[in-house]
C-alpha positions in Angstrom: -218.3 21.9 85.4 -217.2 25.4 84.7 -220.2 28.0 83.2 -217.7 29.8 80.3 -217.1 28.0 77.6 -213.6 26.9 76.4 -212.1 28.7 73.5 -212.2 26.5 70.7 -209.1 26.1 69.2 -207.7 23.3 66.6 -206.9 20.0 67.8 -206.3 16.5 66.7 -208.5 13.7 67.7 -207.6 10.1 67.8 -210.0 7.5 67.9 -208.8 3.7 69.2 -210.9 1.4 67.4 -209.9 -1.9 70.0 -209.6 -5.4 69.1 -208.4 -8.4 71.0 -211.2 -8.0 74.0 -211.1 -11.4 75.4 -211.4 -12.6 79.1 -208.6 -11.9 80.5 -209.0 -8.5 81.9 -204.9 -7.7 82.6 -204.2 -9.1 79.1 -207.2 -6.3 77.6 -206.0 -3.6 80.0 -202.0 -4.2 78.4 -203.3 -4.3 74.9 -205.8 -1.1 75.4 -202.5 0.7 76.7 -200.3 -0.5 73.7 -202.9 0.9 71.7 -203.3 3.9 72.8 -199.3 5.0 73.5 -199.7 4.1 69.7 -202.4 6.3 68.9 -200.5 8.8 71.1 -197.3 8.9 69.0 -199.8 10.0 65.6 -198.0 7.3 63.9 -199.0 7.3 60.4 -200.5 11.0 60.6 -199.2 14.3 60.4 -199.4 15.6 64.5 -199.7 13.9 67.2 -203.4 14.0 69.1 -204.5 16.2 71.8 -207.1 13.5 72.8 -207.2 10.1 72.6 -210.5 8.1 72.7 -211.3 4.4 73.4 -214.4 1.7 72.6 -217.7 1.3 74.7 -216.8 -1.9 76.8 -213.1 -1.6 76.2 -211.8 -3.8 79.6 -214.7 -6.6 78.9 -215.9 -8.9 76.5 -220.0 -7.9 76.2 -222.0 -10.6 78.7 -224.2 -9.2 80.8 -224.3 -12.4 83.4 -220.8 -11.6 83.8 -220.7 -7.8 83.9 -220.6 -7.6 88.1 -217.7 -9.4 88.2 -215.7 -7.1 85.7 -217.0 -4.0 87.6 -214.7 -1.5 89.5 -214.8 0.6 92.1 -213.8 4.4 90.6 -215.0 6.7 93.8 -214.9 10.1 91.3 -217.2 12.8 92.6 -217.6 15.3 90.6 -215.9 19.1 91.4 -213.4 17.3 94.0 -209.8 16.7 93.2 -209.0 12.8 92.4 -206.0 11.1 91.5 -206.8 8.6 89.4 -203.1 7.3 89.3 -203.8 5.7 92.6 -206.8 4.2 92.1 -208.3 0.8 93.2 -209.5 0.5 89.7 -207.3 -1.1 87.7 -208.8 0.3 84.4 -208.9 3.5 85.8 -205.1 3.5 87.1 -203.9 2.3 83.5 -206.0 4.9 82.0 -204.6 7.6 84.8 -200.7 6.4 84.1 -201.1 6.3 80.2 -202.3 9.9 79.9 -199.6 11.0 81.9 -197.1 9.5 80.0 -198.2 10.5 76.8 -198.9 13.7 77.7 -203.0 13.4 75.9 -206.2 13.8 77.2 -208.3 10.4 77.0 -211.4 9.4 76.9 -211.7 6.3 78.8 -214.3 4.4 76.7 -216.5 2.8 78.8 -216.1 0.2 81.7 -218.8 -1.5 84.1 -218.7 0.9 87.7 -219.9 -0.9 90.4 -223.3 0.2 91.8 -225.3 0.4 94.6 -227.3 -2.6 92.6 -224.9 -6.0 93.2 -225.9 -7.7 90.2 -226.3 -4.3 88.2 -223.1 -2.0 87.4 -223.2 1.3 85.7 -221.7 1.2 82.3 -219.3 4.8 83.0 -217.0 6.5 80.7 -214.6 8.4 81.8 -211.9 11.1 80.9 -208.1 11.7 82.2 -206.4 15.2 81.3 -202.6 15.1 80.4 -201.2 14.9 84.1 -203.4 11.9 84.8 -206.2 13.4 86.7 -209.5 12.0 86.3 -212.0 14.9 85.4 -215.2 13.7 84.5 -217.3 10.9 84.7 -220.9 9.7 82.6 -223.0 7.1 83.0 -225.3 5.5 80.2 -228.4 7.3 80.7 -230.1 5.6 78.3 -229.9 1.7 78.1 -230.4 -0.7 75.0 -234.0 -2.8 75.5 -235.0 -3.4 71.7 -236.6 -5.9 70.0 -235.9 -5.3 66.4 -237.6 -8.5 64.5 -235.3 -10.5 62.3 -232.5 -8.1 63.9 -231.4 -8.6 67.2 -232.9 -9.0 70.4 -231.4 -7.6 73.8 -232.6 -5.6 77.0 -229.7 -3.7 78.8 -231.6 -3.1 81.7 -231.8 -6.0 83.1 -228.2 -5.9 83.8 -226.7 -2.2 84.2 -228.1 0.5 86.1 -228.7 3.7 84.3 -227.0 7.2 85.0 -228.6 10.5 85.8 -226.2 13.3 84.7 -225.7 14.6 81.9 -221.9 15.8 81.2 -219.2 17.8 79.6 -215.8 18.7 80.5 -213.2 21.3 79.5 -210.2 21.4 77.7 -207.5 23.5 76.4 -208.6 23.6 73.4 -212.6 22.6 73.3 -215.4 21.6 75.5 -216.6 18.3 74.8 -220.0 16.8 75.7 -220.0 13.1 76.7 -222.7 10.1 75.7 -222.4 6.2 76.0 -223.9 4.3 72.5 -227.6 4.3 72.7 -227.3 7.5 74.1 -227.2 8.9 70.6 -230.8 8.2 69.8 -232.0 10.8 72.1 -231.2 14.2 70.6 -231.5 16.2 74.2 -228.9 14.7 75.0 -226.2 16.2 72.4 -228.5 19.3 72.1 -228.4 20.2 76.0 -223.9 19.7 75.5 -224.4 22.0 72.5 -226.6 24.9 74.2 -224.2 24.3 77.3 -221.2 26.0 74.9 -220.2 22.3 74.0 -218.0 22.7 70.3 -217.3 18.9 70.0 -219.7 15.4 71.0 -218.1 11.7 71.8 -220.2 8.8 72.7 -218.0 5.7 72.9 -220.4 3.1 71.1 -221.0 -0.3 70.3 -224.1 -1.2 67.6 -224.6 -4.2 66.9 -224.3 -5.3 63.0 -228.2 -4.9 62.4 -228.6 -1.5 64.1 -225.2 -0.2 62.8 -226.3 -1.3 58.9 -229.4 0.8 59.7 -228.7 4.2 61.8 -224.7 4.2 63.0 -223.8 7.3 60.3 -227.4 9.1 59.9 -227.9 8.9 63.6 -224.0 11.1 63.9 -225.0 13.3 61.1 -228.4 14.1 62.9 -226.7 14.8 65.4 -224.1 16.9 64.1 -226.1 18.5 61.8 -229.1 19.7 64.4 -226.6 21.3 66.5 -224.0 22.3 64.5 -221.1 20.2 66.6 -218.3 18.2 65.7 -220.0 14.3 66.6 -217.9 11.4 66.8 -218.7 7.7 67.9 -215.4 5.7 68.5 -216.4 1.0 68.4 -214.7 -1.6 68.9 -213.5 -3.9 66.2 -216.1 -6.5 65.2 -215.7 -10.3 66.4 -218.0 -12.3 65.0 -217.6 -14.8 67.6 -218.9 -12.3 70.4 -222.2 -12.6 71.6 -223.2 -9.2 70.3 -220.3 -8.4 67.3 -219.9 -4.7 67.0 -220.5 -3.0 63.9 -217.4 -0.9 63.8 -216.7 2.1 61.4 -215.7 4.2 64.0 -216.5 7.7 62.4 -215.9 11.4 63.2 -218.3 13.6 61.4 -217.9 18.1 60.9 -221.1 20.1 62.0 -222.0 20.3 57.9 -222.4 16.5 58.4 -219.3 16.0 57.1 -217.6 12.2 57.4 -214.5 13.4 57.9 -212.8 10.1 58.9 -214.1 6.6 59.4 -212.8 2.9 60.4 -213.6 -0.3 58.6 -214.5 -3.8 60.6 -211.2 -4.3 62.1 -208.5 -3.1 64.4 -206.8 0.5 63.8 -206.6 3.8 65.1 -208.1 6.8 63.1 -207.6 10.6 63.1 -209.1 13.5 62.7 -207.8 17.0 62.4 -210.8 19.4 63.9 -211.0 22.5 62.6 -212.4 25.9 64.7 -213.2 27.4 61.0 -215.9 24.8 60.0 -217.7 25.1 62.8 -217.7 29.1 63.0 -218.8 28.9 59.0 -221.8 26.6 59.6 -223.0 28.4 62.5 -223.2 31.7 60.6 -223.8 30.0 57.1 -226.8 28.9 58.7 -227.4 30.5 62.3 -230.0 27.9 63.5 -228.2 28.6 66.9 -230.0 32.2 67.0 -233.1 31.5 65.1 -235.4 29.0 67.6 -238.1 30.3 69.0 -238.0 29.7 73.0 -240.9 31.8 73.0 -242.8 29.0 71.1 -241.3 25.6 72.5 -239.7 24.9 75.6 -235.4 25.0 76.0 -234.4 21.8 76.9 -231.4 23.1 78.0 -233.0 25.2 80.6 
């Protein structure tokens, strides 16, 4: 990861809110390409995107007694030149191929990496610039063990390993901090990306219904809002036949806290124009980003 940050320029952001994840993995791999050579083409908005951004889990339907056998090998080390397009991972090879052809970055969602736990896979997003090279790689840090009464009920950990990085990567246009769902409930981790020169946060997500109803938006807002970033969380659709439904509502909020676009339940593809000029106004509107006092609490970014 380079040290100076990328100049922050206006881009359009796509986010591809998947349905249709069922067990056949070819048949969700097709569909997840449709969807985003769709998303690609900015049909039904005014540009086309510079990045394209998929679903938590996008290749597999949610089961953890079934999450090894769905896992992939993707071999990326970070700093060293890969070429995803001839991968042995099928997710990551359609992922590779389709932002070369559309010419966009993506950001792969999330898939289960294989670990060096058998039974236990990393749950790993990762991100493809235009010519189809894989650039960056995160891993859940943080993994869903809750116990929210009348709610739901679910421990992550016994069935995905967690990561140990945290992550960004570079664009043309913006540097983008990376974060997988449950993630977002730790604010170190957004506030390390944004003290890192980070303009712009993703976490591909899926919350359930009852955590969704309660934190999905304020949770992005926080986020946003604390360090002055653009935050977006991209879902699946909901199917209320999965084990865990996702909430949906995929949202993309401005660094004021903002909504500045947001999906319903189902299947679509959203956009959202991101514009430089917000984010210069908040910061000096309010310049929180020059007002903390290191010299009475700790940097966590140090």
């Amino acid at each position: 990861m380079s040290t100076a940050r990328s100049e922050f320029k206006p881009f359009t952001l796509a986010f591809v809110q998947l349905g249709r994840i069922g067990m056949n993995k070819e048949e969700n791999l097709n569909h997840a390409r449709e969807m985003i050579l769709r998303a690609a083409s900015g049909e039904g908005h005014s540009k086309k995107p510079d990045l394209v951004v998929l679903p938590e889990y996008f290749n597999t339907p949610l089961g953890e007694a079934a999450l090894p056998d769905w896992a992939e090998d993707i071999e990326f080390e970070p700093g060293r030149p890969y070429d995803a397009t001839s991968s042995n991972s099928p997710s990551v090879k359609m992922l590779a191929n389709a932002a070369k052809e559309t010419g966009t970055w993506i950001i792969g969602g999330s898939i289960p990496e294989r670990s060096g736990q058998e039974d236990k896979p990393f749950n790993a997003c990762t991100v493809y610039n235009p010519t189809g090279e894989m650039v960056a790689r995160h891993r859940k840090l943080h993994l869903f063990d809750v116990d929210i009464p009348g709610g739901v009920t679910y421990k992550e950990s016994d069935h995905v390993t967690p990561g140990s990085t945290m992550n960004y990567f570079d664009t043309d246009f913006a540097r983008i901090g990376l974060g997988v769902c449950y993630d977002v409930r730790f604010p170190e981790l957004a506030m390390v990306a944004a003290r890192r020169g980070c303009q712009v946060v993703i976490y591909p997500a899926l919350f359930s219904v009852a955590t969704g109803q309660m934190h999905w938006e304020i949770l992005q807002k926080s986020r946003a809002v604390d360090n002055q970033v653009f935050m977006g969380m991209c879902s699946p659709a909901r199917n209320n036949e999965a084990k865990l439904p996702a909430y949906g509502y995929s949202t993309v909020v401005d660094p004021t806290g903002k909504i500045l676009v947001q999906a319903g339940e189902d299947e679509e593809v959203i956009y959202a124009d991101i514009d430089p000029a917000v984010f210069e106004s908040a910061r000096s509107g309010i310049p929180v980003t020059t007002q903390r006092r290191f010299d009475v609490y700790k940097n966590v970014a140090d």
